[in-house]
N, C-alpha and C positions, 0 to 999 in steps of 0.2 A: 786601380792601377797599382801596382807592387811596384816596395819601394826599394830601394837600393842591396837594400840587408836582407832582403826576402831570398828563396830559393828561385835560382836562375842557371836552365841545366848549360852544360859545357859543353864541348865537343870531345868526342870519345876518338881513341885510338881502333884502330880496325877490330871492330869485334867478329867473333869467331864461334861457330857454333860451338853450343856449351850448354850439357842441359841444365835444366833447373836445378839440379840433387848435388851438381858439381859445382856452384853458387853458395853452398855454405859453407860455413866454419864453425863446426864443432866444436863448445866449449871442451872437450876430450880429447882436442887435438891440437890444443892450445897452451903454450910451455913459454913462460920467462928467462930469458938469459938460457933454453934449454934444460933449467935446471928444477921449475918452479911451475906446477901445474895449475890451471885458472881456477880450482877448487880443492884446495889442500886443507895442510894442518896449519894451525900456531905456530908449532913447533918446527913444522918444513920451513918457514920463511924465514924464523930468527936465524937456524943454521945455518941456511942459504945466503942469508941479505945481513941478516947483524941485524942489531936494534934496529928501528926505527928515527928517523932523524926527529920525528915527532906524532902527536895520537892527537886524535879530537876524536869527539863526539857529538856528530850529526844530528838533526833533528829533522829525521827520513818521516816526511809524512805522507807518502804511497809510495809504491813502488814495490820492488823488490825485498828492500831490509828496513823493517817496523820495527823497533823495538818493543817489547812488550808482546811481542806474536810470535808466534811458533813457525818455523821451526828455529828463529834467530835468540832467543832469550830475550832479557831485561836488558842488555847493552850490545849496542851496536858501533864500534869504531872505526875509525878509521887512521891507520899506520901510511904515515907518508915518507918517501925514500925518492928523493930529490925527485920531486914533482909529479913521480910515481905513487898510485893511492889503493892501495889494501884494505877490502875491508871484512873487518874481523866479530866474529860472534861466536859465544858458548870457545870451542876451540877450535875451530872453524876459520880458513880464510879463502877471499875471494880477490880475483882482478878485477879494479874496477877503474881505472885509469893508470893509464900507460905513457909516461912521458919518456920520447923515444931522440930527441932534442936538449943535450944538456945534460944528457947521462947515458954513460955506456951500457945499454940493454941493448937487446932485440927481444921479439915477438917471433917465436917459431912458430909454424904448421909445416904439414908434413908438405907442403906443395912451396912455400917459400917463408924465409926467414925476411922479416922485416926490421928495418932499422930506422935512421933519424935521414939516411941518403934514398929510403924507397923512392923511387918515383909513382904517378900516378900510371903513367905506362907501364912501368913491370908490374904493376898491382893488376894492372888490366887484362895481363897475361893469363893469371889465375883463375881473376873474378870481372872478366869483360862487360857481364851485361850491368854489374852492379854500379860499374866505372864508368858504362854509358849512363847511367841517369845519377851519376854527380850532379851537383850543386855549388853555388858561390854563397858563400855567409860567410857578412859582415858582424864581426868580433862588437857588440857594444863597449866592452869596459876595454881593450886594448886600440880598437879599430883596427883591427886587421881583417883581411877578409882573407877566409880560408877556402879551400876547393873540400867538403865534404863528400865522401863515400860510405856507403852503407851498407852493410852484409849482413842477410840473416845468420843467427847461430844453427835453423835446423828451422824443417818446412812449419808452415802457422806459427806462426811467432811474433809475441809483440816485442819483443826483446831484439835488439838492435846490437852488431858491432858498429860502429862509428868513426871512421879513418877520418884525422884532420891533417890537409896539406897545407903548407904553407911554402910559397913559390916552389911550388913541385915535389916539397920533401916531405915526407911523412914527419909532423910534428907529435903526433900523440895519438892512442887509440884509447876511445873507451866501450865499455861496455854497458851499454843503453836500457836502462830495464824502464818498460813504460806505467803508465798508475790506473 
């Protein structure tokens, strides 16, 4: 029996034929505030965004950014900018959380600009079938339960986008790399 917090799919807005190939999102097609692309520089982000409000240092043990492995170097950080999380290696930066609630950003693609007022229905526009097999997850450490959507970045992929709603609004997106 699953229990409350487990995945429990939703009901989708009219989906509409949509092939598979027009279901991704291309990290290459992926722009912060329009200005800031999902794999830049160091340097693009301090000019764009300014310092960082703060850095840590993770301790990635699969995934995507290992320290100690190539092609990331001996440090791996991450820069956070009000609840937005960057992470940074060699000179190097990547999106890695997106908080789109509580800070004036969007998340462009060339098919729609997202913000902290998306709804799960304009999202469904884009990415219908992705939005039909949503899910409800309950938040342990907040108790919230969110509506999760899921987009590949590009076909075979274990790597995940990750859209979090919260009553209907796009709260945060991250980008899901699995181990």
């Amino acid at each position: 029996m699953k229990s409350e917090s487990e995945e429990k799919p939703i009901e989708a807005s009219s989906v509409t034929e949509v092939t598979q190939e027009s279901e991704f999102m291309d990290l290459d097609s992926v722009w912060l505030n329009d200005a800031i692309k999902f794999s830049t520089t160091q340097e693009e982000v301090l000019e764009k965004l300014g310092e960082p409000d703060s850095v840590t240092t993770p301790n990635f043990e699969c995934g995507g950014y290992v320290a100690g492995e190539e092609p990331w170097g001996d440090t791996v950080n991450i820069w956070h900018y009000q609840g937005t999380q960057i992470v940074t290696f060699k000179d190097q930066a990547n999106l890695m959380i997106i908080r789109l609630r509580g800070w004036d950003c969007t998340l462009h693609h060339p098919r729609i600009i997202l913000s902290g007022f998306t709804s799960t229905s304009e999202l469904a526009e884009i990415f219908p079938n992705s939005v039909e097999q949503a899910y409800e997850w309950k938040n342990p450490t907040d108790g919230r339960t969110y509506t999760m959507v899921r987009i590949d970045p590009k076909p075979i992929s274990d790597d995940k986008w990750m859209f979090k709603f919260y009553n209907d609004e796009l709260y945060e997106v991250e980008y899901w790399i699995g181990c």
